[in-house]
C-alpha positions in Angstrom: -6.2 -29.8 -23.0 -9.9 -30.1 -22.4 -9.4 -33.4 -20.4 -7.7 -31.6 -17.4 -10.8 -29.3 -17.2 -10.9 -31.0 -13.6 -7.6 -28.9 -13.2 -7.9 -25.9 -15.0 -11.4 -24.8 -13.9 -10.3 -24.8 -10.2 -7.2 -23.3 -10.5 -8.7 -20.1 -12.2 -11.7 -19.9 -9.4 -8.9 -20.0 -6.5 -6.8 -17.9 -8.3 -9.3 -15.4 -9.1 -11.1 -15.2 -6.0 -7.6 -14.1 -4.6 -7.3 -11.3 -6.7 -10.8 -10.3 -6.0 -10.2 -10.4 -2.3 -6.5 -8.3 -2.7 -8.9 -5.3 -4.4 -9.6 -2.6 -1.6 -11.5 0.5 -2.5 -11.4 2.8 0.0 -10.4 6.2 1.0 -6.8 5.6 -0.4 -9.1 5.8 -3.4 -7.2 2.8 -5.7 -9.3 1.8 -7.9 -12.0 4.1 -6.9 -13.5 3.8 -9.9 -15.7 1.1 -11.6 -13.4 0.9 -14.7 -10.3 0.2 -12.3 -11.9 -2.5 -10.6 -12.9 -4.0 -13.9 -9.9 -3.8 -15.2 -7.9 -5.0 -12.4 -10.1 -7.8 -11.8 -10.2 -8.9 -15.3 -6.0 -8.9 -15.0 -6.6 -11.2 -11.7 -8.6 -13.6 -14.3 -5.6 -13.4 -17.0 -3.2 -13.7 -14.6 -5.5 -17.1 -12.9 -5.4 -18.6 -16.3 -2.5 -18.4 -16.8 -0.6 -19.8 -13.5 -3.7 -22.7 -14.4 -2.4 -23.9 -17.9 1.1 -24.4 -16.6 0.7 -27.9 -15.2 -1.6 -29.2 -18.6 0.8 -27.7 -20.9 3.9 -29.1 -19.6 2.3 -32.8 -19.1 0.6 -32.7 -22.6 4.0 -31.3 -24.4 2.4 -28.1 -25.0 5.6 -25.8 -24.6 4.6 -23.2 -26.7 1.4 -22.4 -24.6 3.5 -22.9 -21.7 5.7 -20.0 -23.0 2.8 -17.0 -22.5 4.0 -17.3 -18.6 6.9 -15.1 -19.8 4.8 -13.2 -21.6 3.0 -12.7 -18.4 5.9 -11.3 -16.3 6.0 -8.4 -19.6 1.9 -7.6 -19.2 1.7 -7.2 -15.1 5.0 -4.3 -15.6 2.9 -3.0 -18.2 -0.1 -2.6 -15.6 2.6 -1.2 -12.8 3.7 1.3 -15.7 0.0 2.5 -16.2 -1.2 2.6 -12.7 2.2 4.9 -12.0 0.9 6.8 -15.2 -2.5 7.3 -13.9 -2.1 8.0 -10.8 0.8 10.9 -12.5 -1.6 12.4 -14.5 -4.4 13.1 -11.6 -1.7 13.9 -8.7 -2.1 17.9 -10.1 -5.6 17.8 -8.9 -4.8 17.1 -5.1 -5.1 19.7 -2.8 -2.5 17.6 -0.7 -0.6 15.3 -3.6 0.7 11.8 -2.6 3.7 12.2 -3.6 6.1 10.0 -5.9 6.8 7.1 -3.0 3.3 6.6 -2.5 2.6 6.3 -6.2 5.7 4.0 -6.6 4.3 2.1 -3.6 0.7 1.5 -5.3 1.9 0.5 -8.7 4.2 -2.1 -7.2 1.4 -3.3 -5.2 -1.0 -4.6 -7.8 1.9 -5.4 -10.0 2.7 -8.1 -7.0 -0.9 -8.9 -6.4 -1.4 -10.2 -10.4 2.1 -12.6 -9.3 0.5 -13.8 -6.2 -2.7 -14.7 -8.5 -0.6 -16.7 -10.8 1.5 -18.5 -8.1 -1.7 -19.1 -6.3 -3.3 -20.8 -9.5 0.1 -22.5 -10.3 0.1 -24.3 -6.8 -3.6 -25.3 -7.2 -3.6 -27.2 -10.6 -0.1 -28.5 -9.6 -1.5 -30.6 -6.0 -4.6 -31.4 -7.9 -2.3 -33.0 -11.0 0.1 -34.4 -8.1 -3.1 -35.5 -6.2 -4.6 -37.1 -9.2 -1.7 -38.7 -10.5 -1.1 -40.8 -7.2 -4.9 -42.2 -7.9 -7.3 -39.6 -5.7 -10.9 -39.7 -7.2 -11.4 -36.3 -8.8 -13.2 -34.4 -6.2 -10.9 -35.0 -3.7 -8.0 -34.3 -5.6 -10.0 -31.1 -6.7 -10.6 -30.0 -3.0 -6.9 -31.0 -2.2 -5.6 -28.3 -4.6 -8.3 -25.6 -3.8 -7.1 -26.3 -0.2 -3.0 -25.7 -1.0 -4.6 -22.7 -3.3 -6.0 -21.0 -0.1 -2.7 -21.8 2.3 -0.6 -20.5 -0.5 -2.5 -17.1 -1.0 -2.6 -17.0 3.1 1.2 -17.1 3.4 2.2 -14.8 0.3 -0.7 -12.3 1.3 1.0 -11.7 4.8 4.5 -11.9 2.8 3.5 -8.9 0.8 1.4 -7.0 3.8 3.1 -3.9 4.6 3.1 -2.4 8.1 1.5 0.8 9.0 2.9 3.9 11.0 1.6 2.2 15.0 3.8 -0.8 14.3 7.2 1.8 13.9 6.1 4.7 16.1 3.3 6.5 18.6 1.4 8.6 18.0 0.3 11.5 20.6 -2.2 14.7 19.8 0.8 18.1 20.0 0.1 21.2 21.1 -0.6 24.3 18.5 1.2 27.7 19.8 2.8 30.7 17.8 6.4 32.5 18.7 4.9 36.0 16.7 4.4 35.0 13.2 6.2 31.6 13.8 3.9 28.1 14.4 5.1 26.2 17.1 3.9 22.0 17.7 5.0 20.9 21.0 7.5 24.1 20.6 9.3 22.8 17.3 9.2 25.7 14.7 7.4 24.7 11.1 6.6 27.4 9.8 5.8 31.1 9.3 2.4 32.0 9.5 2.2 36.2 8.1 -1.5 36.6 8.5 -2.7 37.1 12.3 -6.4 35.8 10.8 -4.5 32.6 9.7 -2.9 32.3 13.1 -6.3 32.6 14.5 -7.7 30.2 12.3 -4.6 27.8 13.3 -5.1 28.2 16.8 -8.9 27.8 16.5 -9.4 24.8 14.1 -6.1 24.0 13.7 -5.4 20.3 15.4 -1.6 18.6 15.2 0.1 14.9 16.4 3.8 14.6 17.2 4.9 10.8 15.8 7.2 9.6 18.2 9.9 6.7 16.8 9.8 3.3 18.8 13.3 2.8 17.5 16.5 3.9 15.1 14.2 2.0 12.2 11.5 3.9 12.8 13.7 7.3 12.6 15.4 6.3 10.0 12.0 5.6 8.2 10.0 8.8 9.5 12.9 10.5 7.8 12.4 9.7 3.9 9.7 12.6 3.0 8.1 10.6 0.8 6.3 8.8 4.2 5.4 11.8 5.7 4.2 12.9 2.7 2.2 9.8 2.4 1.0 10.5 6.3 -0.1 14.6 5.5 -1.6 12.7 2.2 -4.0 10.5 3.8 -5.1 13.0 7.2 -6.0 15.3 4.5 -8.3 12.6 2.7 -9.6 11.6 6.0 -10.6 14.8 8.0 -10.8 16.9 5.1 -9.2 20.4 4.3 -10.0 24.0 5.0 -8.0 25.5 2.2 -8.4 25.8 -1.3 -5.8 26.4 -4.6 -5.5 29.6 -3.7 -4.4 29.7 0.2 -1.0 28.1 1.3 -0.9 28.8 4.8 -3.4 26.4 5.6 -1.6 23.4 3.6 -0.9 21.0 5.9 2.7 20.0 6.6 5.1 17.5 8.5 8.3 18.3 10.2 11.0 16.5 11.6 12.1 17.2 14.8 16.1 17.0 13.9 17.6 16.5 17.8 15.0 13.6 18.2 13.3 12.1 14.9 10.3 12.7 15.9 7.6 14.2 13.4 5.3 16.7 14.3 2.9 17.5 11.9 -0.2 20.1 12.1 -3.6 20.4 9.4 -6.7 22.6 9.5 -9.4 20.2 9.2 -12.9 20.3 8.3 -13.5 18.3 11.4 -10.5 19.1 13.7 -10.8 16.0 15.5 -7.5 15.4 17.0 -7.9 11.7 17.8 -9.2 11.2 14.5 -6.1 12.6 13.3 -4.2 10.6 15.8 -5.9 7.4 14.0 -5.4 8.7 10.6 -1.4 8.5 10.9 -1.2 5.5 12.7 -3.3 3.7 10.2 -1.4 4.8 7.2 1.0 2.5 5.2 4.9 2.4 5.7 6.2 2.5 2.2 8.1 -0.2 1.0 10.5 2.2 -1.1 10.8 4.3 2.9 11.0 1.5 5.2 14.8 1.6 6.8 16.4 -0.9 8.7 19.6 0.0 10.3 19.2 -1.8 13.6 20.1 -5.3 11.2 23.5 -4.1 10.5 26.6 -3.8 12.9 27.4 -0.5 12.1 23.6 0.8 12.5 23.8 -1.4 15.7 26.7 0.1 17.3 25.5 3.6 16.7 22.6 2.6 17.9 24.8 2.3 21.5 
């Protein structure tokens, strides 16, 4: 195995480096921590060594190592299962919880990004073997696959992108008013606020968007609670809260406008910037396990007329 060094080396760097680039840290806050980077990044290198082996192990009649590729498959579930887990066991201590889909959403996403690492390791030692083989000098057959490598992470990274709300909807600041004890955005009733200081809180700090479908997919997507849970989720982490454990009436909340499918939804912020809250949804994720598409069948079509 240590001939096709000229292989295997390459292959792991590419694959690697892809896995480094997937990691984001920011205020979605996964991994937000150094141990979760290291331990994610030191999957990224498993998975890389493994997607690099494949090509040296079949040619040298190694099947056995070729073997821990299915054992691989096994290992990145395992790391969806313990990311779902993690994230589980801290969602009590939100002020404003993900919710499940958003969970779901980030444990299948670096469970997919450890099988774009492999693939993108696989294709690199494969052109270089293919590149080799047909009598290329080392270094170019070397560059050849690191080439493939960075094409083949380009077109599965924008195959597993996701979009986010401004691609499926707009987004507009709504106006805050109360009917008595009842709050009102862009006159849709949410709910009851019983405290006139709350209400005077709401109408002072208080800032709200209305998210307004560009189509029967986006309604149809808007819809599933586990996205507008995911939308309240990340405004909260982004303008802050003026609440604490202890007051519900300030929790901030998404409703569904049911004549329309639109979503209004209303939060008291630290900083009750309403374009910042306008930004804040329409940068969040549409969650794979939420997104809806019943414009691609005839009977969504139809009702669609």
């Amino acid at each position: 195995m240590f001939k096709y060094g000229f292989i295997i080396v390459p292959a792991i760097v590419v694959g690697f480096l892809s896995r480094a680039s997937m990691l984001r840290v920011d205020y979605r806050q996964y991994p937000s921590y150094p141990q979760g980077v290291l331990s994610h990044l030191t999957l990224g290198m498993i998975a890389a060594s493994l997607g690099s082996v494949a090509v040296p192990a079949i040619v040298s009649n190694e099947f056995a190592a070729f073997t821990f590729l299915s054992l691989a498959a096994q290992q990145f579930r395992d790391v969806r299962s313990i990311e779902r887990q993690s994230l589980d066991n801290i969602e009590p201590t939100e002020l404003v919880q993900r919710g499940t889909a958003y969970i779901e959403d980030i444990a299948k996403a670096f469970e997919a990004r450890n099988y774009v690492t492999m693939l993108v390791s696989l294709i690199t030692s494969i052109v270089i073997y293919i590149l080799f083989k047909i009598e290329l000098p080392k270094t170019y057959s070397m560059i050849g696959g690191i080439v493939a490598g960075i094409i083949t992470f380009y077109i599965l990274n924008r195959a597993i992108s996701r979009q986010i709300v401004e691609e499926i909807a707009n987004v507009k600041p709504a106006a805050i008013s109360f009917n008595g004890a009842t709050l009102l955005i862009n006159d849709i009733p949410i709910i009851n606020i019983g405290l006139e200081a709350s209400r005077e809180i709401y109408l002072k700090n208080g800032i709200a968007a209305e998210i307004i479908p560009h189509d029967e997919d986006g309604i149809s997507t808007l819809a599933n609670i586990g996205q507008r849970q995911a939308i309240v989720h990340n405004a909260a982490v982004l303008l802050g809260l003026r609440k604490d454990v202890d007051e519900p009436d300030f929790t901030p909340i998404a409703r569904r406008n049911p004549h329309t499918g639109s979503v209004v939804m209303v939060i008291v912020a630290l900083e009750p910037d309403v374009e910042c809250l306008v930004e804040a949804i329409k940068k969040t994720l549409v969650l794979e396990s939420s997104k809806r598409k019943p414009l691609q069948s005839y009977i969504g079509r139809k009702a669609a007329d």
